[in-house]
PDB file of N, CA, C and O in Angstrom:
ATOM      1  N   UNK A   1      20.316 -15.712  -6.778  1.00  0.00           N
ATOM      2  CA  UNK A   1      20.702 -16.564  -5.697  1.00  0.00           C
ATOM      3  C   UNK A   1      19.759 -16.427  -4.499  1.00  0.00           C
ATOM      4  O   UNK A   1      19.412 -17.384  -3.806  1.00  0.00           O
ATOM      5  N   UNK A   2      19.340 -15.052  -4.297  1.00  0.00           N
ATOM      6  CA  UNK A   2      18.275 -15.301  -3.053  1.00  0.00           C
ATOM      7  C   UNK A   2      17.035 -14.668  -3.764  1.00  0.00           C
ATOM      8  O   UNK A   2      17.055 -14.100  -4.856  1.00  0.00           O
ATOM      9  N   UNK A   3      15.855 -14.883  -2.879  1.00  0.00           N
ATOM     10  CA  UNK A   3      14.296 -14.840  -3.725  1.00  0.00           C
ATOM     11  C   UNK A   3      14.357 -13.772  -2.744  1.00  0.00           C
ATOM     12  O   UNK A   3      13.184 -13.411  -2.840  1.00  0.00           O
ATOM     13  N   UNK A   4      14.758 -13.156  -2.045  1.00  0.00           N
ATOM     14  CA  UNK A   4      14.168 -11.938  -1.501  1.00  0.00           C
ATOM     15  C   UNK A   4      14.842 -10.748  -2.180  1.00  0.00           C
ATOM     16  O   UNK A   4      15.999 -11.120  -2.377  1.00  0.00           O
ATOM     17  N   UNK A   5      14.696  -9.511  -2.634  1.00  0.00           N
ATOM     18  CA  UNK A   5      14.951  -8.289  -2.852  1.00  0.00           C
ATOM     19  C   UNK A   5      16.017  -7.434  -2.030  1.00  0.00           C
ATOM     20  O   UNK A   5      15.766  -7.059  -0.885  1.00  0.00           O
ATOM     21  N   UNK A   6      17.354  -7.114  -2.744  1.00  0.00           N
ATOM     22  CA  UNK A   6      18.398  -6.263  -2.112  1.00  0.00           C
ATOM     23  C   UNK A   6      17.991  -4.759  -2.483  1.00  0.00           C
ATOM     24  O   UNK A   6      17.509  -4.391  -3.554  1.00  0.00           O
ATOM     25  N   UNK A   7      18.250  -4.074  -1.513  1.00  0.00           N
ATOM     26  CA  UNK A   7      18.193  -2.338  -1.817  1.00  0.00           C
ATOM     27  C   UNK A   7      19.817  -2.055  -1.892  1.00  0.00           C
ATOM     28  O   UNK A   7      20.725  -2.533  -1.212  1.00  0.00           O
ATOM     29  N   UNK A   8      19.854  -0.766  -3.347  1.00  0.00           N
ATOM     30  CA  UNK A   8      21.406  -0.596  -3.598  1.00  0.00           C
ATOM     31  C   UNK A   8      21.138   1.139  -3.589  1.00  0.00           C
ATOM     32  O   UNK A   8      20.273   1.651  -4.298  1.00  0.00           O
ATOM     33  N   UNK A   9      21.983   1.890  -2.715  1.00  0.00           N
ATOM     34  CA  UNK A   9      21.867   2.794  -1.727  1.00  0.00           C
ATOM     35  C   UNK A   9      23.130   3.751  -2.856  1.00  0.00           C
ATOM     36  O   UNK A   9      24.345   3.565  -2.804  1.00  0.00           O
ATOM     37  N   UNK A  10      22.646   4.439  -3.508  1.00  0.00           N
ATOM     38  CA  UNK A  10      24.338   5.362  -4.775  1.00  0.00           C
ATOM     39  C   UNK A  10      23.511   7.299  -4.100  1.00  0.00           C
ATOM     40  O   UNK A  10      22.593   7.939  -3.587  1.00  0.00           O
ATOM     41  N   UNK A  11      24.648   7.257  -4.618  1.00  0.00           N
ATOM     42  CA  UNK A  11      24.697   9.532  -4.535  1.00  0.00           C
ATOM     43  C   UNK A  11      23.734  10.098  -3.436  1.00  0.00           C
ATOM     44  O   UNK A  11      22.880  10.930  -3.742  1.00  0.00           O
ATOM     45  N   UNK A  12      23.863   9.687  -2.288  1.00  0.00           N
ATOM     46  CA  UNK A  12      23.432  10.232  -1.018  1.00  0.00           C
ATOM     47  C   UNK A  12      23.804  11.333  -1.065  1.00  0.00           C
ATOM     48  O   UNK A  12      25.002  11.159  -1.284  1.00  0.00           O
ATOM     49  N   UNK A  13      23.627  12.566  -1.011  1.00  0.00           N
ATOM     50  CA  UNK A  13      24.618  14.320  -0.755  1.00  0.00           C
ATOM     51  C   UNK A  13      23.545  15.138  -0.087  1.00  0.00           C
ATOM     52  O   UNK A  13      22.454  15.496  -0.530  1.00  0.00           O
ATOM     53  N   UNK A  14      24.246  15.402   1.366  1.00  0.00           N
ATOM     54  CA  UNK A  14      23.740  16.798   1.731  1.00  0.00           C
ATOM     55  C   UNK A  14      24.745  17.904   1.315  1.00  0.00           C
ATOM     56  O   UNK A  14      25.951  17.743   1.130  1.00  0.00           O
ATOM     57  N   UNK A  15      24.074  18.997   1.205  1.00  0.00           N
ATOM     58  CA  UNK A  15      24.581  20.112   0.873  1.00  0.00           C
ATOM     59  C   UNK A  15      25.638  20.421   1.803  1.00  0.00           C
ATOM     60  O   UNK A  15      25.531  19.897   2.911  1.00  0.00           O
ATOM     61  N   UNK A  16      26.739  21.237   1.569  1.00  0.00           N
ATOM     62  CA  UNK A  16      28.227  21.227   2.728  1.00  0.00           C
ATOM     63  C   UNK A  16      27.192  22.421   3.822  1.00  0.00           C
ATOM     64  O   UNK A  16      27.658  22.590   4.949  1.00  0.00           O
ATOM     65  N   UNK A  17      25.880  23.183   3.485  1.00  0.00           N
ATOM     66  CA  UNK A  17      25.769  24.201   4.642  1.00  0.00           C
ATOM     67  C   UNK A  17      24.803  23.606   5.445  1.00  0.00           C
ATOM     68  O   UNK A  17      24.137  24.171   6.312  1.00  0.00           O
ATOM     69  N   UNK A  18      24.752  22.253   5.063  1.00  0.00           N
ATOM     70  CA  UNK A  18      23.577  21.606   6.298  1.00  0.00           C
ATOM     71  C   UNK A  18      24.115  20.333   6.566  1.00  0.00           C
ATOM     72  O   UNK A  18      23.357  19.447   6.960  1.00  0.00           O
ATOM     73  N   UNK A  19      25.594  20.065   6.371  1.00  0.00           N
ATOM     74  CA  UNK A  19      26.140  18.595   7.146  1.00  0.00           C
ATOM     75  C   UNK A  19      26.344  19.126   9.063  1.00  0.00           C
ATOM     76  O   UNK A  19      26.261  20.160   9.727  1.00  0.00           O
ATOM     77  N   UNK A  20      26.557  18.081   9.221  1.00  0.00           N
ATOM     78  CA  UNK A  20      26.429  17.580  10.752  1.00  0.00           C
ATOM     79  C   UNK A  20      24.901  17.969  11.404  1.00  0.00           C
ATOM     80  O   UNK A  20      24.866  18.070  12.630  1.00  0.00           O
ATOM     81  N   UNK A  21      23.658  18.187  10.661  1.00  0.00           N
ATOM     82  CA  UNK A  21      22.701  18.706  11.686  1.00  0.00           C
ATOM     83  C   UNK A  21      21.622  17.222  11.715  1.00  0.00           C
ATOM     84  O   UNK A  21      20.434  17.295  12.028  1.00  0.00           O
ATOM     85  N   UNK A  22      22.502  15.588  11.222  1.00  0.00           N
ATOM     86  CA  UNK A  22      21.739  14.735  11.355  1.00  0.00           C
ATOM     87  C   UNK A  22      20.528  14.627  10.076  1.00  0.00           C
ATOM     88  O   UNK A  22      19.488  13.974  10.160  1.00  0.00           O
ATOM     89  N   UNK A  23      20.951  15.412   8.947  1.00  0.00           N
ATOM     90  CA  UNK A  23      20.152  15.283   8.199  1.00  0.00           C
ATOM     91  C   UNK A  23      20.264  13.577   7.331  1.00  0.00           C
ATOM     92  O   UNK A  23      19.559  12.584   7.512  1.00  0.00           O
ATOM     93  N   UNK A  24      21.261  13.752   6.521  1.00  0.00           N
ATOM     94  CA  UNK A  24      21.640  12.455   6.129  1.00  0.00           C
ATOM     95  C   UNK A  24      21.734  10.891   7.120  1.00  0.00           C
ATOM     96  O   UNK A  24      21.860   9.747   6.682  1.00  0.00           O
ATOM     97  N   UNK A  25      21.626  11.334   8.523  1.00  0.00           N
ATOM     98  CA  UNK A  25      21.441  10.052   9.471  1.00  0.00           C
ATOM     99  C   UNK A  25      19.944   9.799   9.143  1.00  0.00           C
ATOM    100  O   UNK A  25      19.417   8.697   9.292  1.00  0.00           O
ATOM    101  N   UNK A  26      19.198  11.074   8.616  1.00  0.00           N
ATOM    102  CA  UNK A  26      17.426  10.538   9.240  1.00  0.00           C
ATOM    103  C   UNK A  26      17.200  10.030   7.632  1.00  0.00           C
ATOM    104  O   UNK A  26      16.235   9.290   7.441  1.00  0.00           O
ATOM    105  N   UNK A  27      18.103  10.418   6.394  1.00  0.00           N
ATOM    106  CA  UNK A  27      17.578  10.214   4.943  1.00  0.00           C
ATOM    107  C   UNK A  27      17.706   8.655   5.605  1.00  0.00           C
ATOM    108  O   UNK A  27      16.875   7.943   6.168  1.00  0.00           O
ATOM    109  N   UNK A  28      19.258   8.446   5.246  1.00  0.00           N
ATOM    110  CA  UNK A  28      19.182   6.816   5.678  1.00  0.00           C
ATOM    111  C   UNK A  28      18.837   6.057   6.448  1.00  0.00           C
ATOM    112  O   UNK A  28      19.364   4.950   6.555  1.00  0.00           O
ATOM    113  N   UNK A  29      17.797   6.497   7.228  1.00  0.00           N
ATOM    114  CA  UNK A  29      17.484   5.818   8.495  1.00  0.00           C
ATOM    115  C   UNK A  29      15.997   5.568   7.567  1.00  0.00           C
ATOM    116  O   UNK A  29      15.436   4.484   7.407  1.00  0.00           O
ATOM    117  N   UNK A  30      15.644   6.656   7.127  1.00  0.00           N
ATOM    118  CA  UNK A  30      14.088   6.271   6.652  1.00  0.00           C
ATOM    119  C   UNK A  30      14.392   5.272   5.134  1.00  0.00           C
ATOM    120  O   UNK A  30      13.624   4.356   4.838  1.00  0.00           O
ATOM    121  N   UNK A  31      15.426   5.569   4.412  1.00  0.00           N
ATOM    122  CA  UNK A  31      16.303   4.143   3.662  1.00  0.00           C
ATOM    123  C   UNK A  31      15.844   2.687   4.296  1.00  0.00           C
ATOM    124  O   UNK A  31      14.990   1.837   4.046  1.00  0.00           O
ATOM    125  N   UNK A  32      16.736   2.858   5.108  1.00  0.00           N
ATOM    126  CA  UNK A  32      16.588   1.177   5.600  1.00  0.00           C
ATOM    127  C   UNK A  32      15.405   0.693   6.686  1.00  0.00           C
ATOM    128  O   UNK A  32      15.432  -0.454   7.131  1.00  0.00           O
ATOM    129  N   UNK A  33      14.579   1.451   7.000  1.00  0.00           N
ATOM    130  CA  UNK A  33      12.763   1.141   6.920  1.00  0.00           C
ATOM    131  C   UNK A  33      12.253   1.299   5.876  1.00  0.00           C
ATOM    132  O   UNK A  33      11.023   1.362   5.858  1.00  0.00           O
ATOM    133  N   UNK A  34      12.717   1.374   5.102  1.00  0.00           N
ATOM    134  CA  UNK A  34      11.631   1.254   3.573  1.00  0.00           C
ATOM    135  C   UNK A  34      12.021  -0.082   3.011  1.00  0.00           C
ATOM    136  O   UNK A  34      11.213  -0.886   2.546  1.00  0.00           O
ATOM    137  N   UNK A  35      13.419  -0.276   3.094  1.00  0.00           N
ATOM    138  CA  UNK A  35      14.319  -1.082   2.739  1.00  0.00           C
ATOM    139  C   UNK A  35      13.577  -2.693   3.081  1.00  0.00           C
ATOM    140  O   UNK A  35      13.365  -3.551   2.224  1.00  0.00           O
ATOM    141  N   UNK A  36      13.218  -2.829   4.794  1.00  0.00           N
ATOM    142  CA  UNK A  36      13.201  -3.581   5.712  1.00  0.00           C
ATOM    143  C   UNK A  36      11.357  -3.704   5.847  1.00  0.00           C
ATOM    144  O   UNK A  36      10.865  -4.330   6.786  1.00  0.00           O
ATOM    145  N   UNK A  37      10.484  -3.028   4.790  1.00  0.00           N
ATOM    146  CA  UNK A  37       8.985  -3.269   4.717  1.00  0.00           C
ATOM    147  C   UNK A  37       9.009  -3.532   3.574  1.00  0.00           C
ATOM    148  O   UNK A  37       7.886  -3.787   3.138  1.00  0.00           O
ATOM    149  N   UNK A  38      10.132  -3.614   2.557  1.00  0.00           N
ATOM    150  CA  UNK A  38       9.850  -4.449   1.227  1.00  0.00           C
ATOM    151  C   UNK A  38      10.720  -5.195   1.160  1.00  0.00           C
ATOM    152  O   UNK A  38      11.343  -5.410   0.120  1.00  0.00           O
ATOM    153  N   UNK A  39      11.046  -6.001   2.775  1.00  0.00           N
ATOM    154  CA  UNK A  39      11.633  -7.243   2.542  1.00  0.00           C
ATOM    155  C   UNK A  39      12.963  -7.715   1.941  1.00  0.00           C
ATOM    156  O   UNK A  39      13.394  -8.790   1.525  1.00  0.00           O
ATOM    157  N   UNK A  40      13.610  -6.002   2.117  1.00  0.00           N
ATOM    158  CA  UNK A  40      15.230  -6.684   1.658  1.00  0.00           C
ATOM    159  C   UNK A  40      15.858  -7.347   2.058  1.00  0.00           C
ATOM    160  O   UNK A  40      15.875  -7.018   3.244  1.00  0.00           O
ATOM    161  N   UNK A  41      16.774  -8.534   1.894  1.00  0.00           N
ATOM    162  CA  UNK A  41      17.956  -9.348   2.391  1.00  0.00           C
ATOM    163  C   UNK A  41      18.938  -8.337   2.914  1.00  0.00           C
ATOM    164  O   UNK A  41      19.328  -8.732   4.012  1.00  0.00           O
ATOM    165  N   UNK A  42      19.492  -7.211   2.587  1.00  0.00           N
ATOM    166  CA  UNK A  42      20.843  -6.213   2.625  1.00  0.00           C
ATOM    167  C   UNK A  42      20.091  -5.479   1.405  1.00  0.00           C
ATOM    168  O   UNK A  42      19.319  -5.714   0.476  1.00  0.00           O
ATOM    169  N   UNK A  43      21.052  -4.102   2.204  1.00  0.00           N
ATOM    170  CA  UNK A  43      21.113  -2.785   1.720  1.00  0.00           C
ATOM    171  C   UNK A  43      22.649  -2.577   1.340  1.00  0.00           C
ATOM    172  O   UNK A  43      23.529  -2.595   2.201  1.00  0.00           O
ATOM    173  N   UNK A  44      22.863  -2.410   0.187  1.00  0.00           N
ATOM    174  CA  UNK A  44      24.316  -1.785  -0.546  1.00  0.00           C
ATOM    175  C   UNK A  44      24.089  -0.540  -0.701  1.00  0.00           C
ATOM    176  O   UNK A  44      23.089  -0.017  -1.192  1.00  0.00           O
ATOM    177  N   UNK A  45      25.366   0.131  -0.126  1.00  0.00           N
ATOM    178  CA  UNK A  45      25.256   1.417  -0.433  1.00  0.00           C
ATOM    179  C   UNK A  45      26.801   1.520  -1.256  1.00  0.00           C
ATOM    180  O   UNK A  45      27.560   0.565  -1.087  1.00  0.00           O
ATOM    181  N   UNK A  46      27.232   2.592  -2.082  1.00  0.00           N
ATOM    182  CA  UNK A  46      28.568   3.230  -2.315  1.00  0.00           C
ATOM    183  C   UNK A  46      29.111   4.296  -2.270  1.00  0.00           C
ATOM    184  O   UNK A  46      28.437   5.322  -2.371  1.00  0.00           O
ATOM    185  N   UNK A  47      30.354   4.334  -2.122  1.00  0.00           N
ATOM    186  CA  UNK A  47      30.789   5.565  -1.060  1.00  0.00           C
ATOM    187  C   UNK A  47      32.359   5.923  -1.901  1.00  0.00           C
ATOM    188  O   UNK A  47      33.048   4.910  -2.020  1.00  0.00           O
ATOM    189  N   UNK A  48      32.751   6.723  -2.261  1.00  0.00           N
ATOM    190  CA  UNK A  48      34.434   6.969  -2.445  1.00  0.00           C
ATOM    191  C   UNK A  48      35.036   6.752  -0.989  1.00  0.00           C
ATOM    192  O   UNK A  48      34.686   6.806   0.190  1.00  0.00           O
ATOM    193  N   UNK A  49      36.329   6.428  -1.898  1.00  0.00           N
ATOM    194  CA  UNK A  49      37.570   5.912  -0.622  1.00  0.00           C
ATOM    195  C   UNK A  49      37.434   7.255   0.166  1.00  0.00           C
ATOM    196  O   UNK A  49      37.298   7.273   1.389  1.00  0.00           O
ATOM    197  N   UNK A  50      37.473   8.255  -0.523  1.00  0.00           N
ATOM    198  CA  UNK A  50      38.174   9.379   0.780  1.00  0.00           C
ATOM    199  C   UNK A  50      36.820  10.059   1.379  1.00  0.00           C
ATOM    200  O   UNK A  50      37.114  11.234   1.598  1.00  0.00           O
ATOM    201  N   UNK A  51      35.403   9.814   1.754  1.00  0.00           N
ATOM    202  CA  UNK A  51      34.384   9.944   2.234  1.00  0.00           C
ATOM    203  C   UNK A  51      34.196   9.590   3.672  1.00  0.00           C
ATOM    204  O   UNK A  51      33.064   9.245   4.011  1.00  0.00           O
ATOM    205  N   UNK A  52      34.909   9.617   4.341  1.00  0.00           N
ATOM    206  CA  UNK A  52      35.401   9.229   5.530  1.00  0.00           C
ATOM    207  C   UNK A  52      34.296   9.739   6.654  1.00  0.00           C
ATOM    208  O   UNK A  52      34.218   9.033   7.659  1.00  0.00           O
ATOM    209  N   UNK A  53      33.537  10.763   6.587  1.00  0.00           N
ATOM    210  CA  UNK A  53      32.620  11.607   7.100  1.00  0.00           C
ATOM    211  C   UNK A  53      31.581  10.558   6.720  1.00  0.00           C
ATOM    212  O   UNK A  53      31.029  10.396   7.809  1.00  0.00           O
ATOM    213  N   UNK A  54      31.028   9.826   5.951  1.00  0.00           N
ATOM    214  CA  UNK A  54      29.784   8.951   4.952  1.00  0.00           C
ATOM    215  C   UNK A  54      29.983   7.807   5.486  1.00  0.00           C
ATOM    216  O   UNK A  54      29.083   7.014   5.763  1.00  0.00           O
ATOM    217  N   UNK A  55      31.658   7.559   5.749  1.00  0.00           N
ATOM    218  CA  UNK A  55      31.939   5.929   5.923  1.00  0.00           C
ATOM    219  C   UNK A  55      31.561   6.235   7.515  1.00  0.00           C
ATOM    220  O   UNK A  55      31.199   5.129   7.917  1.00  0.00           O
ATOM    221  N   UNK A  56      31.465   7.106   8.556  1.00  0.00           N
ATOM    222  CA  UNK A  56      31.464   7.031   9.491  1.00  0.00           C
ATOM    223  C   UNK A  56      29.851   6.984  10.036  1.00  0.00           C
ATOM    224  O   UNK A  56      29.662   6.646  11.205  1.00  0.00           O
ATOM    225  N   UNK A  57      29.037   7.225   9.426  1.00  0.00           N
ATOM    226  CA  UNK A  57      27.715   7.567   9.295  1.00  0.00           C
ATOM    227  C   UNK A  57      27.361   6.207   9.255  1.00  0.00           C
ATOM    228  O   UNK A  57      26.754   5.640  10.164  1.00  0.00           O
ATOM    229  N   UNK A  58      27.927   5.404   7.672  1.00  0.00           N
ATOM    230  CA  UNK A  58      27.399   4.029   6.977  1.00  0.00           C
ATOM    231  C   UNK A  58      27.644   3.207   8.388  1.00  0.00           C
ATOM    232  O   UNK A  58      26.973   2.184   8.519  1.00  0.00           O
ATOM    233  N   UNK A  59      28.653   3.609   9.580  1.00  0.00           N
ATOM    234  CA  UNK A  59      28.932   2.404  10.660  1.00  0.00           C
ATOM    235  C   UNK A  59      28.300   2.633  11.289  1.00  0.00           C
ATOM    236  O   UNK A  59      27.860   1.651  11.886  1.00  0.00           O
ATOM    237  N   UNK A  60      27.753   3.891  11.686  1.00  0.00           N
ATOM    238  CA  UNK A  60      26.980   4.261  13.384  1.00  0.00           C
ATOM    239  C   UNK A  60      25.825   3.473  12.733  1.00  0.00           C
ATOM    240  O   UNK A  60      24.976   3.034  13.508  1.00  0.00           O
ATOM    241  N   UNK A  61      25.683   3.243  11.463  1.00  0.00           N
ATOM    242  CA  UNK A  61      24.006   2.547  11.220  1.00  0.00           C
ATOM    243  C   UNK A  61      23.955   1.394  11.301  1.00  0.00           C
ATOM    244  O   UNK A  61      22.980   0.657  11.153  1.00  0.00           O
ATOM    245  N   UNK A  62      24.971   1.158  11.533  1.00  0.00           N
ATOM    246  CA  UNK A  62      25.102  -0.672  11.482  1.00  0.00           C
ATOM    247  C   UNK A  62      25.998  -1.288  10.152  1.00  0.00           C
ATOM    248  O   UNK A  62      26.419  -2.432  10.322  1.00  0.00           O
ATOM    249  N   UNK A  63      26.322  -0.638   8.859  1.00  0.00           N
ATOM    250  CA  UNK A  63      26.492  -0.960   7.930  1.00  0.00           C
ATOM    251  C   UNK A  63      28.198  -1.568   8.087  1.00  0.00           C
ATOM    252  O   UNK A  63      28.986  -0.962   8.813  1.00  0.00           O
ATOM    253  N   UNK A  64      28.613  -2.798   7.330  1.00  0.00           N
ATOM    254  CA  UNK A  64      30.157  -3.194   7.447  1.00  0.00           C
ATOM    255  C   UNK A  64      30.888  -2.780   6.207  1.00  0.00           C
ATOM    256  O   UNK A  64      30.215  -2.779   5.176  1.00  0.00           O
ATOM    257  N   UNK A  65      32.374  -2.366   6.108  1.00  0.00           N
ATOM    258  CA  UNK A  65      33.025  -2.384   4.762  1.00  0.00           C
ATOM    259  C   UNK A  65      32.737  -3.751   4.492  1.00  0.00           C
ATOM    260  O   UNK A  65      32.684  -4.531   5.443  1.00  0.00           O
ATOM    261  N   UNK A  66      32.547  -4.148   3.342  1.00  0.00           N
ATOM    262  CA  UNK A  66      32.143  -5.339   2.931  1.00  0.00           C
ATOM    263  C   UNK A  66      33.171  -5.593   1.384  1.00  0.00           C
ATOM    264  O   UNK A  66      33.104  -6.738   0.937  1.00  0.00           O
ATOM    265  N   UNK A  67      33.972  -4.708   0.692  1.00  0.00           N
ATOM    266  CA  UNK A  67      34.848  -4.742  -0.322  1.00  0.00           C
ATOM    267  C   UNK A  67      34.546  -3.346  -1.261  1.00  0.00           C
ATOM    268  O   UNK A  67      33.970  -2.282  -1.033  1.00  0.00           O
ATOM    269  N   UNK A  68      35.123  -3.825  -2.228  1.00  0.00           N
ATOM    270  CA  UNK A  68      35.246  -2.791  -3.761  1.00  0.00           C
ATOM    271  C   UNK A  68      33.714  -2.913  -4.443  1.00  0.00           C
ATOM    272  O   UNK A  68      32.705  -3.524  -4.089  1.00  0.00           O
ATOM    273  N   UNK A  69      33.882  -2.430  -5.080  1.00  0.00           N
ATOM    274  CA  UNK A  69      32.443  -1.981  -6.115  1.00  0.00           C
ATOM    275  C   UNK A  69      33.632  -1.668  -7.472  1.00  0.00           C
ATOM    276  O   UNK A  69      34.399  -0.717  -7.328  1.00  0.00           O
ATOM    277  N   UNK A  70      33.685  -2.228  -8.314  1.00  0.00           N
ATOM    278  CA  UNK A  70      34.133  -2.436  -9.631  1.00  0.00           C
ATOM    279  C   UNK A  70      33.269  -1.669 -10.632  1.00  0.00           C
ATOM    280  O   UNK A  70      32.111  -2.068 -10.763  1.00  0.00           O
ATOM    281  N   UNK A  71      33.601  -0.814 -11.223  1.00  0.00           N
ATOM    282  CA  UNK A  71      32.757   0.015 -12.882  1.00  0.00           C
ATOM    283  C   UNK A  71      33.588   0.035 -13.848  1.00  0.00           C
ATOM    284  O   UNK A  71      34.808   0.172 -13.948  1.00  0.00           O
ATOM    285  N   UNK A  72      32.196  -0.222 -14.975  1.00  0.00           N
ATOM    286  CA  UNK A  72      32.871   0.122 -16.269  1.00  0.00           C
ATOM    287  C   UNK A  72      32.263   1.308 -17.000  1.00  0.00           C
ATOM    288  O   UNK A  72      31.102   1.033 -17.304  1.00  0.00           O
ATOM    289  N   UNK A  73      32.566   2.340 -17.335  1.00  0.00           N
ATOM    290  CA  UNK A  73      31.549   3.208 -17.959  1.00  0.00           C
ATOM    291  C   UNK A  73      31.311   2.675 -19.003  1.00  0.00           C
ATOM    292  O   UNK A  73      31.584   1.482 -19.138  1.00  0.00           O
ATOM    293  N   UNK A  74      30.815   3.307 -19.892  1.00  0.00           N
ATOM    294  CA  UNK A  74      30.400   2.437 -21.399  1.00  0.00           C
ATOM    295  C   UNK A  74      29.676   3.975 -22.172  1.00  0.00           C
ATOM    296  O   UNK A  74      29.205   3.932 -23.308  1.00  0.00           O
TER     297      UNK A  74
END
């Protein structure tokens, strides 16, 4: 549907002895400049419901809940 290129953003993890020191703000920050010099339309990322610490991160960046993400394993 669109001719430009989406970036899809899965298993982001800092380690539990180096959260809050802004590490994961600068991974995804250098994400969506890489994202935004190869011309993506949107960046998808996915997150579990109870990630609430990730979902709060995904907003300070600008990012919206936007719905579900549906899987099938196989």
């Amino acid at each position: 549907m669109h001719k430009r290129p989406f970036g899809f953003l899965e298993d982001v993890f800092v380690d539990e002895n180096y959260r809050g020191k802004g590490i994961g703000t600068t991974i995804l920050s250098a994400v969506i400049d890489e994202a935004k010099k190869r011309g993506c339309y949107k960046l998808v990322c996915t997150s579990r419901y109870e990630n609430e610490a990730a979902h709060n991160i995904y907003k300070k960046l600008g990012f919206r809940d936007h719905g579900k993400e549906f899987r099938l394993d196989l």
